[in-house]
N, C-alpha and C positions, 0 to 999 in steps of 0.2 A: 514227861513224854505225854503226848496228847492221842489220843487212842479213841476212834470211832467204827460202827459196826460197817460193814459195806465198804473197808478200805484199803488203801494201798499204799507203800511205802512211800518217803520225800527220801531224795537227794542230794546230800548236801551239795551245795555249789561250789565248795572250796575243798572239799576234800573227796567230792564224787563218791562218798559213802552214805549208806542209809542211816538216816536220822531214826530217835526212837519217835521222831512224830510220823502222822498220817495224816493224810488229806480225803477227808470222804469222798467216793466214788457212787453216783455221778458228779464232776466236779466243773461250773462253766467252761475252766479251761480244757478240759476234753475236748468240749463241742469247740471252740473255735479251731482245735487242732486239728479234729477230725476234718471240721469246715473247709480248710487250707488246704492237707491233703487230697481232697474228693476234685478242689477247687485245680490242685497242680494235676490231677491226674487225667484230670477234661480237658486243662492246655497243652500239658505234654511236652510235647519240644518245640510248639512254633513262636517264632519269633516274637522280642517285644515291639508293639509299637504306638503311635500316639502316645510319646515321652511326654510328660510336659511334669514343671516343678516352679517354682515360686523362686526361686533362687533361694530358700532358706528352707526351711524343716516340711513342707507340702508338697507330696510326689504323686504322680499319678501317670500307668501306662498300661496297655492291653497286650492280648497277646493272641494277637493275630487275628481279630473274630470270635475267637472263641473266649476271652473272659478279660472281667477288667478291672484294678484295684485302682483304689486310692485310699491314701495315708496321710493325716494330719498329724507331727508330731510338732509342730508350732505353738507359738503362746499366742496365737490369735486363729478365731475362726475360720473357716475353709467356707467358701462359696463360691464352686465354678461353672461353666458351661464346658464340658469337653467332648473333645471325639471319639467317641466308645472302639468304632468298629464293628459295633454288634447290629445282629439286625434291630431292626423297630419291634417294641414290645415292652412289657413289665416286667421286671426282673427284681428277684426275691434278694437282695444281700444277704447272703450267706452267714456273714458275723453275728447280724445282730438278729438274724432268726432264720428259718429253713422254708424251704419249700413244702407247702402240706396238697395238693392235688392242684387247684387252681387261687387257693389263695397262698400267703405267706404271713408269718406269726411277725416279722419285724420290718427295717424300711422296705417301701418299695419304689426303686428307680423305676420312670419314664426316657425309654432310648425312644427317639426320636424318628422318622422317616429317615433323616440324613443322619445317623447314626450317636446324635448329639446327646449329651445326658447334663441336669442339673446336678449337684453333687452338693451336700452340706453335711460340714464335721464341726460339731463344738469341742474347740481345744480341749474344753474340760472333760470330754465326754471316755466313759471310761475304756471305751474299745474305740480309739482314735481312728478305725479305718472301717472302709466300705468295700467286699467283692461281690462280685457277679459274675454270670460264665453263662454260658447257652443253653445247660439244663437245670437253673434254675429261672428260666423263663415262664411266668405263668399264663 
């Protein structure tokens, strides 16, 4: 059993009982979980829209204005231009760092006047996706 100070139980996945391991707390995966939830609770229930997909493992879609993911699970790079829906502005990605007052610790999209945004995922990259929402606008 692996045992660290500052920790909390794992789960087994097959038998949804605790393991004698532990995962030390703070753990990255916290932060992106937390990321998601703060990210669903800004969108809420409005609609998705601006669908668009690759026909194979590259998805991306907003929801409504207020925030917008894309997801590379492809064995090739992601590079696109899409339609956010957001307004024009700098928008801090949530995944791969947070909002700190007027900058951001990780990427930062450019949404565009016409609400357009460049998006780049390297397949190998180890958190394959990108959100944004309206208050991590810097």
């Amino acid at each position: 059993a692996y045992v660290y100070q500052d920790n909390i139980p794992v789960l087994s996945t097959v038998t949804r009982l605790c393991k004698g391991a532990y995962i030390p707390y703070p753990n990255p995966f916290f932060f992106h979980f937390r990321s998601m939830v703060i990210f669903q609770n800004i969108v809420n229930e409005e609609p998705i829209t601006n669908w668009w997909d690759n026909n194979n493992n590259q998805v991306a879609f907003g929801r409504a204005g207020k925030g917008f993911v894309v997801f590379n699970n492809d064995d090739r790079n992601l590079s696109v231009i899409l339609p956010t829906g957001l307004p024009a502005g700098v928008y801090c990605d949530v995944i791969s760092g947070r909002k700190d007052g007027k900058t951001c610790t990780g990427i930062q999209i450019h949404v565009a006047a016409n609400g357009m945004a460049h998006f780049q995922i390297n397949y190998q990259a180890k958190h394959p996706f990108i959100a944004i929402h309206v208050e991590a606008r810097l």
